[in-house]
C-alpha positions in Angstrom: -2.2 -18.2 -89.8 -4.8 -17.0 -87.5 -3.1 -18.9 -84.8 0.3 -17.4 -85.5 -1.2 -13.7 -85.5 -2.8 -14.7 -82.0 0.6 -15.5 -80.6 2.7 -11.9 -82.3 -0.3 -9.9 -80.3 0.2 -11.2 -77.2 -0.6 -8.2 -75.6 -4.1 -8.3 -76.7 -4.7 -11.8 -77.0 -3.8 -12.3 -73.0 -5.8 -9.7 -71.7 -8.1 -11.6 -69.6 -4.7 -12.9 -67.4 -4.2 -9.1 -65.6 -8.1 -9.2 -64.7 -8.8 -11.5 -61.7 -12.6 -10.7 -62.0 -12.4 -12.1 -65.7 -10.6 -15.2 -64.6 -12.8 -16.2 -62.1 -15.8 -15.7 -64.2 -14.3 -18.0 -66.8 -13.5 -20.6 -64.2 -16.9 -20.6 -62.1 -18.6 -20.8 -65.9 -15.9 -23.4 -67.5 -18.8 -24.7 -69.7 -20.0 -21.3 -71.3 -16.2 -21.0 -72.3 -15.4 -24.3 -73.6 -14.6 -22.8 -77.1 -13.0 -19.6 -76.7 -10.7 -21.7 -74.0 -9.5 -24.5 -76.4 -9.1 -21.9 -79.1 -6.3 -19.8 -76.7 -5.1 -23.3 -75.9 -4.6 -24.1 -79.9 -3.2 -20.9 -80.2 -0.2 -21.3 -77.9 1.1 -24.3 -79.7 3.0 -21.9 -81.5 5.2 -20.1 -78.5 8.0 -18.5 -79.1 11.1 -17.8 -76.3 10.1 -15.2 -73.6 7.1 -15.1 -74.1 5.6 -15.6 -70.6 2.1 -13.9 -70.8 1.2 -16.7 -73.6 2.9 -19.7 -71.5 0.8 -18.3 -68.5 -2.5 -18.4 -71.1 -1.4 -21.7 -71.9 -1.6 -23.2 -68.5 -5.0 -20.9 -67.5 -6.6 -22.7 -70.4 -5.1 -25.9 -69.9 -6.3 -25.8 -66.6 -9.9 -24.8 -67.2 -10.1 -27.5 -69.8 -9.1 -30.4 -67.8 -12.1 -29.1 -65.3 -14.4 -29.4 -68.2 -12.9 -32.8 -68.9 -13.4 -34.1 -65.6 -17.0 -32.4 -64.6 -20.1 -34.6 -65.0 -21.8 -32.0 -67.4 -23.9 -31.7 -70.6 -21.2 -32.1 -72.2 -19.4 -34.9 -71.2 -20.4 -37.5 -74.1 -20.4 -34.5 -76.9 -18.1 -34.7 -79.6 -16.5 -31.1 -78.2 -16.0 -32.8 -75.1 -14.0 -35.7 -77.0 -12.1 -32.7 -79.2 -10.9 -30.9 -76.3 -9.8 -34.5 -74.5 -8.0 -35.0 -78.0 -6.5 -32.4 -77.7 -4.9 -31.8 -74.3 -3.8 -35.8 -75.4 -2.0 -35.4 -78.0 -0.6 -31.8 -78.9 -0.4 -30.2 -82.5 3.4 -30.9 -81.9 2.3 -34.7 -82.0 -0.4 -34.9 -85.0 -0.1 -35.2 -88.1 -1.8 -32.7 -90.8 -3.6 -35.4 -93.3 -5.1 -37.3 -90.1 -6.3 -34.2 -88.3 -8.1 -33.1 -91.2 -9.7 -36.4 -91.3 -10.9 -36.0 -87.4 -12.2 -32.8 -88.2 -14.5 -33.8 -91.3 -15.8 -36.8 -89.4 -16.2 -35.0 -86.3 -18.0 -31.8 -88.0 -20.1 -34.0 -90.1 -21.3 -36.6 -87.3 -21.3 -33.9 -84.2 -21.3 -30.2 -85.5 -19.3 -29.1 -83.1 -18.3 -26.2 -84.1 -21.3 -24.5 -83.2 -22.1 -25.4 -80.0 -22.5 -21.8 -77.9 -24.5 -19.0 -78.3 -22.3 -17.4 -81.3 -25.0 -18.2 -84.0 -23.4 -15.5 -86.1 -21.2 -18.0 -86.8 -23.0 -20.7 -88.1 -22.9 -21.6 -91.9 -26.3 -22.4 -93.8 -26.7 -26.2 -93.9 -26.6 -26.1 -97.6 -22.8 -24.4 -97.1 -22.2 -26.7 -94.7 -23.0 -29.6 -97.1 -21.0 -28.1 -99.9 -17.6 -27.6 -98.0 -18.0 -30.9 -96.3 -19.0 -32.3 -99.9 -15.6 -30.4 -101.0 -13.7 -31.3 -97.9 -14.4 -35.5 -98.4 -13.1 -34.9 -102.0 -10.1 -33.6 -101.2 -9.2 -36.2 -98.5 -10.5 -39.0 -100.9 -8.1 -37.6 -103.8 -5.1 -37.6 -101.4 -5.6 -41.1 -100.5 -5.6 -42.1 -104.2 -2.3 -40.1 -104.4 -0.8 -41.5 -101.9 -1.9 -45.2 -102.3 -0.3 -44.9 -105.5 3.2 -43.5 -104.5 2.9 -46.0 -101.5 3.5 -48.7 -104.2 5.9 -46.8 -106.0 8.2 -46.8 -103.0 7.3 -50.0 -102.1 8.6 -51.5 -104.9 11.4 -49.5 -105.1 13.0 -50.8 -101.9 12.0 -54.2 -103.1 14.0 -53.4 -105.8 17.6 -52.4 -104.1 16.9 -54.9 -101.6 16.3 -52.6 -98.5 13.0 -54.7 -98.1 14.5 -57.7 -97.7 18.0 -57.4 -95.8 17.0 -60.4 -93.3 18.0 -58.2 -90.4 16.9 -54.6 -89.2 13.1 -52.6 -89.5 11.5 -52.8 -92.9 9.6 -49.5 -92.5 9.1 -48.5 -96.0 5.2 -47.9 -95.4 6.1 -46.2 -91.7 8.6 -44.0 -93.8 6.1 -43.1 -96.6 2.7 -42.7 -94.1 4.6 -40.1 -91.9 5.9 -37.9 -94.6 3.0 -37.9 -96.4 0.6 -37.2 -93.4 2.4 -34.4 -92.4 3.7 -33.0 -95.4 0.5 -31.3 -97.6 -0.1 -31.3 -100.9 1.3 -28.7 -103.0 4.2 -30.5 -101.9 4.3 -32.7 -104.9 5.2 -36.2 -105.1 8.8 -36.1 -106.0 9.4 -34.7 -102.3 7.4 -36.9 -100.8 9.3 -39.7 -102.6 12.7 -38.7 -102.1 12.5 -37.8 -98.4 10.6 -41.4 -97.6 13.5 -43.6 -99.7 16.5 -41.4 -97.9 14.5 -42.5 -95.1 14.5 -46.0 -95.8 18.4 -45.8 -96.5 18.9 -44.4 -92.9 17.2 -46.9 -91.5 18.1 -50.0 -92.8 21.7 -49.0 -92.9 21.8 -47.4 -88.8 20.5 -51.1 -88.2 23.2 -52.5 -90.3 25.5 -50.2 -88.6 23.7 -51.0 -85.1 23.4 -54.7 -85.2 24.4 -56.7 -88.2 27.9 -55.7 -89.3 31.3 -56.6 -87.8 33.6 -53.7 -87.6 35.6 -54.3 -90.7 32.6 -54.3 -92.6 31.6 -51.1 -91.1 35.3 -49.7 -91.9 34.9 -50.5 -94.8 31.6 -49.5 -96.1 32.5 -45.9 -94.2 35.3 -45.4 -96.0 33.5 -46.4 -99.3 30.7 -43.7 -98.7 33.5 -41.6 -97.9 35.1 -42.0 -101.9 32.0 -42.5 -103.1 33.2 -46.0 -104.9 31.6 -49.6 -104.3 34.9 -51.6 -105.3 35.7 -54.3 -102.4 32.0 -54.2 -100.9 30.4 -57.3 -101.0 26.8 -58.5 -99.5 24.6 -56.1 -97.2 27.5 -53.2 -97.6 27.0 -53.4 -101.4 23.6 -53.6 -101.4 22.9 -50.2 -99.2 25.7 -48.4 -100.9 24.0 -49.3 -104.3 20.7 -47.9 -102.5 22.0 -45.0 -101.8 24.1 -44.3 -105.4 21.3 -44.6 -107.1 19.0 -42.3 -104.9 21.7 -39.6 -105.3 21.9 -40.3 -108.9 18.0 -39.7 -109.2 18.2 -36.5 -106.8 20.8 -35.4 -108.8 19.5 -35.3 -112.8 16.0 -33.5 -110.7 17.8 -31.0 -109.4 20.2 -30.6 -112.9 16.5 -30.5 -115.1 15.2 -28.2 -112.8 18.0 -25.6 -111.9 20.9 -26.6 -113.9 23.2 -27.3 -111.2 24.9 -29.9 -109.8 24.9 -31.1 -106.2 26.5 -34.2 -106.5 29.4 -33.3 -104.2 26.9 -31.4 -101.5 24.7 -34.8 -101.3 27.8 -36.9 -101.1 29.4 -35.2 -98.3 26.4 -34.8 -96.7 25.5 -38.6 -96.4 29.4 -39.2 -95.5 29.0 -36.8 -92.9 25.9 -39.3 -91.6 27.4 -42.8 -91.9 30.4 -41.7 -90.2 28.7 -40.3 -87.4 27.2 -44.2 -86.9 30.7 -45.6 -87.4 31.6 -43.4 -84.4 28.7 -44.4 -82.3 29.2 -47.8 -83.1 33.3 -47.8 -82.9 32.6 -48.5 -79.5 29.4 -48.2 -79.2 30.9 -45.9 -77.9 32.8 -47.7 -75.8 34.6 -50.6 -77.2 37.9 -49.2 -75.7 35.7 -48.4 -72.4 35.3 -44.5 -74.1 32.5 -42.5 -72.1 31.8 -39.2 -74.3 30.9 -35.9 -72.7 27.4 -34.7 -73.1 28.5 -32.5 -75.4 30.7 -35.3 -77.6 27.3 -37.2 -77.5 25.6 -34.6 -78.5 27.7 -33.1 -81.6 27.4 -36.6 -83.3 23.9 -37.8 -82.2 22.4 -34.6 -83.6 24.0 -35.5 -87.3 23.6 -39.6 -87.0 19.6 -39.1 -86.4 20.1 -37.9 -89.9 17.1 -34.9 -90.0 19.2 -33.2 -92.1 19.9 -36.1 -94.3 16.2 -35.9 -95.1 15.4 -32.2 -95.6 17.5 -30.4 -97.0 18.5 -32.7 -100.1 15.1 -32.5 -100.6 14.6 -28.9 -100.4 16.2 -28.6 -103.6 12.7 -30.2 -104.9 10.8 -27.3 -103.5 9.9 -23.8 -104.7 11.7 -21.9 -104.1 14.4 -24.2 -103.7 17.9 -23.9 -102.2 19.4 -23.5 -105.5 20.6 -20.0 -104.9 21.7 -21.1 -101.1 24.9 -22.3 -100.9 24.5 -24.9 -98.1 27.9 -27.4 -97.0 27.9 -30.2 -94.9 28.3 -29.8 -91.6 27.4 -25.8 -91.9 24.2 -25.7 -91.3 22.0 -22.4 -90.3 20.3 -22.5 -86.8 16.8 -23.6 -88.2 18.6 -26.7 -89.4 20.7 -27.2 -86.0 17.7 -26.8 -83.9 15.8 -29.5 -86.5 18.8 -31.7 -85.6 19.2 -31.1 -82.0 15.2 -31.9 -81.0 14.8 -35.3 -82.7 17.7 -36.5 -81.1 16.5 -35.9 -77.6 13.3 -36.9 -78.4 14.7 -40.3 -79.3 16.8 -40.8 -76.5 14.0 -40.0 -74.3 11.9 -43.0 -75.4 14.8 -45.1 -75.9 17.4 -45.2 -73.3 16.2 -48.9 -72.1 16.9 -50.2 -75.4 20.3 -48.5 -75.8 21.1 -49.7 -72.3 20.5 -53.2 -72.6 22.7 -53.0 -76.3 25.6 -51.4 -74.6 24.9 -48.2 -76.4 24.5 -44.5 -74.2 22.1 -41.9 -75.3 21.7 -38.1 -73.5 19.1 -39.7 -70.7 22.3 -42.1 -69.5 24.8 -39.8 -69.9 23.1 -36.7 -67.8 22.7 -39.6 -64.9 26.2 -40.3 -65.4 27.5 -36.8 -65.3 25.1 -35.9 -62.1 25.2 -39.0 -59.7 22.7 -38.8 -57.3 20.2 -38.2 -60.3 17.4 -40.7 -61.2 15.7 -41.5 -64.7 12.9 -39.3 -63.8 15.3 -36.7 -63.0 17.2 -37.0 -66.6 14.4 -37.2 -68.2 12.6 -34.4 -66.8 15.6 -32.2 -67.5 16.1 -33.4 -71.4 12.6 -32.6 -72.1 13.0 -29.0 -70.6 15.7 -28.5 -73.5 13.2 -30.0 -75.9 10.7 -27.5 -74.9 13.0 -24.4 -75.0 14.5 -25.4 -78.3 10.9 -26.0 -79.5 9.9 -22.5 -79.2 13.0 -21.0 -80.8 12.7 -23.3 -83.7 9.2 -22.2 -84.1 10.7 -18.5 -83.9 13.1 -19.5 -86.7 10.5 -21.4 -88.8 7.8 -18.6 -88.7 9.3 -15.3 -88.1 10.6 -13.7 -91.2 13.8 -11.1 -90.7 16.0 -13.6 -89.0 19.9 -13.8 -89.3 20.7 -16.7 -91.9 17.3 -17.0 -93.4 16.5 -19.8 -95.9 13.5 -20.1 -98.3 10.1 -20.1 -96.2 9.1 -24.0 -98.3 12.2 -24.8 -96.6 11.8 -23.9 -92.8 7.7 -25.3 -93.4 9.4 -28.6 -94.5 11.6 -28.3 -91.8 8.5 -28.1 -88.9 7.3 -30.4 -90.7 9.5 -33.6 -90.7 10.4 -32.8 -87.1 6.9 -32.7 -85.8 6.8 -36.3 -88.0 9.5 -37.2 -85.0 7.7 -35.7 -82.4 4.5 -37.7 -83.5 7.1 -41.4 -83.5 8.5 -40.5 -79.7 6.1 -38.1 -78.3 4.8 -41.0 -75.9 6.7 -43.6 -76.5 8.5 -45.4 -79.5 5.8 -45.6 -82.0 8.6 -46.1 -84.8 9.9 -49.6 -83.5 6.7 -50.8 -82.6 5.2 -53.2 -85.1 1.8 -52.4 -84.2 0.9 -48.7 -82.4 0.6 -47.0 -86.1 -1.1 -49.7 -88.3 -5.1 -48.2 -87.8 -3.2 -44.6 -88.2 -1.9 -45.9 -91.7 -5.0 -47.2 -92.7 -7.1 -43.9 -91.7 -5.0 -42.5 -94.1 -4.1 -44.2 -97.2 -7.0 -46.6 -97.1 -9.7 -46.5 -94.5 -12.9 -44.0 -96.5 -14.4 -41.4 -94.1 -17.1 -42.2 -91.9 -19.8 -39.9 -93.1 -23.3 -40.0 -92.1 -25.7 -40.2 -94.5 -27.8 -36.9 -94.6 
């Protein structure tokens, strides 16, 4: 919150840009400034559109902490030192809430680095300091018994329905699970956390299926059996996701019916139709089987449903309180908060996956910019998809935090929103964490299994 107030008084909090005698005291005394530098720094994570005094704060800071970074100082081996590398590394975008937490207990317990500087007024008495660190451990250590728990719950469930063991395709049942529950706190209680991780397994085991398994009858025909909503003529890996999926609509259903006595069978079928057909289309040729090259804006209109963000959240936002019980949401009409949650995971996929999707035949927004502008390189496509990433960041963040706004849903609702798309953020910020069998594994264990490193006192 305090970061958020930072950002709507920008007036005052970017005073020190229109004094050049201020700037340059900061920068010839980088050190003295550490703090109050990575602070404004933090506080621009959340920057909304026009907002140019904060962007131009952003990159003063920015700058004046890589200095500190590089300089061979007293602070070089500090644990503040290591925090601010941290975090010019990998942006609150990127992290994920329940791990960051964890950095911060180890780091204040082991360095105290929060009080380094001459703002003693600041400082806590060590027994205070004990207490909420004492309070702090607790809490982490009660959400990993939490989570270890559900963990196994979903586990087994996609044992069960056989999305576990398809023999083709990602099993990511624990990538699923670790990433929603990382990033989505506790209140959130554990039938959220559940549903969104097994929609999540659905999507991916049956985007594989639709990616690289079936032949394109099958795919006809499990489309158009989604699209009735009726299993008869499926047989094998087509029965066995639709049956999946039947059964997590089912469950979704009788929650929402206990706890607001309606029905949103029809809203949860169309909206998962609305998905699987969007892969039938990218894989009806991939595109391309007649030689069919989309416009940017074709591409676009389908890859922003079959990434299937909205698939996730808002089924599940009926789980939250306030729900979107009273909202009357359809398929395929979606407010901008939603659109924008659509639009950014998209390009963030493409990004760090157009190599992939080249080799498979398949075209992504990366290959088709390079196609629509010859005498563009990847560099060049690349650079340009991440400048609509970043100007569609800050006017999702407007729509997530700033209350007043045209079409507004619940505030649970937009938070959940920020929050599964900064879990997409955190799989292609740098590269393709989610298809890697390997870059998340000490990440999952830090936070479902690994206890906190605490010094003994």
């Amino acid at each position: 919150m305090s970061t958020y107030l930072c950002v709507a008084y920008a007036g005052h909090f970017c005073w020190f840009l229109n004094n050049q005698e201020v700037r340059a005291h900061i920068e010839e005394n980088q050190e003295y400034f550490t703090i109050s530098m990575l602070n404004v720094y933090r506080a621009t994570d959340l920057m909304f559109p026009g907002e140019n005094e904060v962007e131009e704060a952003r990159s003063f800071s920015r700058k004046v902490l890589e200095k500190i970074t590089l300089k061979d100082s007293s602070l070089a081996s500090t644990g503040l030192n290591k925090m601010v590398e941290h975090e010019l590394k990998f942006p609150w975008i990127a992290r994920l809430d329940h791990l960051d937490h964890r950095a911060w207990i180890e780091d204040i317990n082991n360095t105290n680095v929060l009080w380094v500087g001459k703002t003693s007024f600041h400082r806590l008495s060590t027994l205070l300091n004990e207490k909420l660190l004492q309070l702090a451990v607790a809490d982490y250590e009660f959400r990993q018994s939490i989570y270890r728990k559900e963990l196994e719950e979903v586990i087994r469930w996609s044992k069960n329905k056989g999305m576990s063991d398809m023999g083709f395709g990602r099993d990511k049942t624990t990538y699923c699970y670790f990433a929603i529950a990382s990033s989505i706190p506790l209140p959130y209680d554990s039938e959220v956390r559940m549903i969104i991780t097994k929609s999540a397994v659905v999507i991916t085991v049956a985007d594989d299926f639709y990616d690289t398994e079936a032949s394109f009858d099958e795919l006809i025909t499990l489309t158009q059996a989604i699209a009735r909503w009726d299993a008869e003529g499926l047989s094998g890996h087509s029965k066995t996701i639709f049956n999946a999926l039947d059964d997590l609509v089912s469950e979704l259903v009788a929650k929402v019916r206990h706890q607001h006595g309606i029905d949103i069978t029809y809203f949860l079928q169309q909206i998962w139709y609305e998905t699987f057909n969007s892969w039938f289309v990218e894989a009806e040729a991939k595109w391309s089987m007649g030689g069919f090259v989309p416009s940017i804006e074709e591409y676009l209109g389908n890859g922003a449903v079959s990434i299937a963000l909205h698939t996730i959240v808002l089924p599940a936002s009926y789980l939250l309180n306030p729900s979107l019980a009273d909202y009357k949401i359809r398929a395929g009409e979606y407010q901008t908060v939603t659109k924008l949650a659509m639009l950014i995971p998209r390009l963030l996929n493409d990004i760090q996956s157009y190599q992939k999707e080249e080799q498979e035949g398949k075209l992504n927004y990366v290959l088709l910019y390079m196609k629509e502008n010859p005498g563009t390189d990847i560099q060049d496509s690349t650079a340009y998809v991440r400048e609509i990433i970043y100007k569609n960041w800050g006017e999702f963040l407007q729509h997530v935090l700033m209350d007043g706004l045209a079409e507004e849903l619940p505030k649970s609702c937009k938070f959940l929103h920020l929050s599964c798309v900064k879990v997409f953020q955190m799989f292609f910020h740098s590269s393709n964490r989610y298809d890697s069998n390997t870059d998340m594994l000490q990440d999952i264990q830090k936070a479902i299994y690994i206890p906190l490193n605490i010094r003994s006192n």
